[in-house]
N, C-alpha and C positions, 0 to 999 in steps of 0.2 A: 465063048470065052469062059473057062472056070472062073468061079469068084474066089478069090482067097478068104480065109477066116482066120485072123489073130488071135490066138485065147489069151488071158491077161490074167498069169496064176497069181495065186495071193491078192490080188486088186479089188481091194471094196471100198464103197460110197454109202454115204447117210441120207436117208431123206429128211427131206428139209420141210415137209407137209405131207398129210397125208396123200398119198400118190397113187397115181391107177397103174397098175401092172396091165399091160398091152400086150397083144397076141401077135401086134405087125406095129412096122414103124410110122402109127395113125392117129392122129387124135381119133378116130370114128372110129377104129376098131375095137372088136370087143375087150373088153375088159375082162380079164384074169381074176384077178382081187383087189383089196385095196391093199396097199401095204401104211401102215400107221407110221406119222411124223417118229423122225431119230432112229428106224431102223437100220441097220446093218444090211447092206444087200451085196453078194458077191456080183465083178463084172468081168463080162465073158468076151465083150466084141465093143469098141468105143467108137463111137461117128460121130461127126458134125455137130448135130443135138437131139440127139439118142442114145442111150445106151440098153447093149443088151444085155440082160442082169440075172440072178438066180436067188432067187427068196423063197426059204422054206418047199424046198425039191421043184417048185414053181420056176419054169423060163419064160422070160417074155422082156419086153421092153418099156424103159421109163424115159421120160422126156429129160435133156439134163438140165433145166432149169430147176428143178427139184431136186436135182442131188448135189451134194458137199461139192468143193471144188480142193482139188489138189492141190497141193503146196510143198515145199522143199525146206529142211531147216541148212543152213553154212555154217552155223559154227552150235556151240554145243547151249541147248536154249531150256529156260524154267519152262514149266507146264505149270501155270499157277490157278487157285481155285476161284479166284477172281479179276477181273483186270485190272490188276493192279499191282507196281512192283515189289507193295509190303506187303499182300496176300501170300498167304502158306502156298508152299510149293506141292506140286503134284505128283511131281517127276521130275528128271534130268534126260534131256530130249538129245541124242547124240546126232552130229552133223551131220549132212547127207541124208536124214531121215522123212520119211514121206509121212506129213498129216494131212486131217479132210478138213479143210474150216467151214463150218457150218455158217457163220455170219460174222462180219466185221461191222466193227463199232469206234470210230474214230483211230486211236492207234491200238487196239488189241483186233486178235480177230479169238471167235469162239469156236474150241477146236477140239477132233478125237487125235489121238494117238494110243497105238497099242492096247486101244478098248478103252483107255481112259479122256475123261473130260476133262477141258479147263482152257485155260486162256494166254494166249502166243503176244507178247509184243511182237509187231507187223514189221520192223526193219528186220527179224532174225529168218523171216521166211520170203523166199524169192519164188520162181517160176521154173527154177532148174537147181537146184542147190549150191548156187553159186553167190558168193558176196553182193554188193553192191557197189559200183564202179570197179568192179574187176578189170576192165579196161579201162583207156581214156578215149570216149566216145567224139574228142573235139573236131575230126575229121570224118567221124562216120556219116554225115550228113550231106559232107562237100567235096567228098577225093576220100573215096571208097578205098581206092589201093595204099595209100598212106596212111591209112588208116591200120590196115591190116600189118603193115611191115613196122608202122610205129610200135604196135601191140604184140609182133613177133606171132603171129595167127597160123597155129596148127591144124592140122585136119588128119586124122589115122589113113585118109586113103587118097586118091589124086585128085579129087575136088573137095572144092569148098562152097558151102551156100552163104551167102549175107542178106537182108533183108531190112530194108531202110523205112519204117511205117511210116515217118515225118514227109518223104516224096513218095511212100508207096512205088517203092525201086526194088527187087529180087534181081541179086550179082550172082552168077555163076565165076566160079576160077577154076585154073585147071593148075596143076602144079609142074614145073618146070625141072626138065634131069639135074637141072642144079639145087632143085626145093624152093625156087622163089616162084612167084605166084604169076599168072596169065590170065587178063580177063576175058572169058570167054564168050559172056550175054549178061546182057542190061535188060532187062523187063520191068514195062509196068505191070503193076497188079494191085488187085484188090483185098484190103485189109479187114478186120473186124470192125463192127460198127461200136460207138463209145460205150454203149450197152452188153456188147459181148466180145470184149476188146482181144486181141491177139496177143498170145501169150510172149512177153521180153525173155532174152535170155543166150545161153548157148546150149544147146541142144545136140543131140546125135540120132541122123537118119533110122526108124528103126521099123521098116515094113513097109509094105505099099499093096494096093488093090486097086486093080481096074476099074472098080466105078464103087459107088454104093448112093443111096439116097430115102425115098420117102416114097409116098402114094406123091405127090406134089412137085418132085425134082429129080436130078437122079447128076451127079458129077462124073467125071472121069478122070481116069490118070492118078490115082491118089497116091503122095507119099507120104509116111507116118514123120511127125517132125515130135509130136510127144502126146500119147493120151487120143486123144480126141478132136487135137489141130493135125492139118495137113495142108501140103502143097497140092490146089487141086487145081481142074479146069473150070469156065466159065461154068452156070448153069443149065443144063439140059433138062427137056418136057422128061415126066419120067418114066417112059419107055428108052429115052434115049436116043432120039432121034431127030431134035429138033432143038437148036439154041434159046434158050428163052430168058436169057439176062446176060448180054455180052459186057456189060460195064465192067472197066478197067479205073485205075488210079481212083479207086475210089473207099471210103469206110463203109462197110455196109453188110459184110457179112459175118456168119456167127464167131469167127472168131480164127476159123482156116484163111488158108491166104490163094486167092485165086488168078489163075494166069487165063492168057491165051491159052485153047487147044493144042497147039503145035509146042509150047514150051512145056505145059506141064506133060507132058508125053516125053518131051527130051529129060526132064528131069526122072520122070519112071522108068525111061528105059536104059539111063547112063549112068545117075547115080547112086551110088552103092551105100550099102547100110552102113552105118559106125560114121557115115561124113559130117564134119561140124557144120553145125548151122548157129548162124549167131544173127541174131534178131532184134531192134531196136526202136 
């Protein structure tokens, strides 16, 4: 089965400590170099938690605990040089704009944009560049379809994903020649754990790969939901041949959302890139 490979143009991360540059996705593999806290590294290919990076004509991979975390600005946000609302500004951060925050500290977090440093109040940046209460989540917990029709819930293509982390529920729909919505599958699945929690939001399908993993594991069925979460399958030894962590409804993983074998396969092999996913 070929593997697929997403390159990820323009896409760079900070380290956040001095970091080992890896030769395979190992803590025990060899080491490359170090690469020095606060650098700049471009990224090539984004997993679970790993990424694989390019520093100074150097490929290899860094663990993502060590690197910046993504962020989104929704409306048009100060870049100030300290946290704080009566610090000098740094910039004027236009909406829709992607920074790396380095570390959050109450309500700021510490952030690069466009090479510069400085400091985000934390309501102006979300997980997809969308507001806050952009919907009314009052029924997303307990009647998933009224939910969706209250909010008048679009999707570019003929399904839709929802994913409820409070019951650890993933909703397939399918949409109706009339445009109204049909629910196709209810799954449990498993969520991030409170430490590397799954990312909230609405999001759009964007790639998928037959497996990928570690020396340690190896997934299947991957669909890209943003970055480095994905809709995946259970846990597999990692040759791939052997289940070795079937828990379901549960918090526990890095931060993708994992199904049964047989769903997350229905999801790679039916839906299509651009389909909303809205996540809560």
């Amino acid at each position: 089965m070929k593997k697929y490979k997403r390159q990820q143009q323009n896409s760079y991360k900070y380290t956040l400590a001095n970091t080992n540059l890896r030769k395979e996705k190992s803590t025990s593999s060899n080491v490359l170099t170090v690469i020095p806290v606060g650098s700049k590294v471009q990224v090539i290919e984004a997993e679970e938690d790993w990424y694989e990076v390019l520093y100074n004509g150097q490929r290899g991979y860094v663990y993502s605990d060590y690197l910046s975390k993504t962020k989104y600005t929704w409306t048009d946000v100060t870049l100030r040089s300290y946290p704080s609302s009566e610090s000098n500004p740094v910039t004027i951060i236009p909406p829709k704009s992607t920074v790396q925050v380095l570390s959050t500290n109450g309500d700021w977090s510490h952030a690069m944009y466009d090479n510069q440093e400085g400091y985000i109040f934390n309501y102006f940046l979300s997980d997809d560049g969308n507001p806050p209460k952009e919907y009314d989540f009052k029924y997303f917990y307990t009647d998933m379809t009224k939910f969706i029709y209250d909010n008048k819930i679009k999707s570019p293509t003929i399904n839709l994903i929802t994913t409820d982390l409070v019951n650890k529920i993933t909703y397939i729909y399918e949409k109706n020649y009339d445009n109204s919505w049909k629910l196709l599958h209810k799954w449990s699945c498993t969520i991030g754990k409170p430490s590397t929690p799954t990312i909230k939001g609405t999001f759009y399908v964007n790639g998928r790969k037959p497996y990928f993993g570690s020396d340690s594991y190896r997934v299947k069925y991957a669909t890209r939901i943003r970055g480095s979460y994905y809709y995946h399958s259970i846990l597999f030894n990692a040759e791939g041949t052997e289940i070795i962590d079937d828990r379901l409804g549960m918090a526990l993983s890095h931060g993708c959302i994992r199904l049964a074998v047989k769903n997350a396969q229905w999801i790679y092999d039916n839906i299509l890139d651009k389909t909303t996913i809205i996540i809560n």
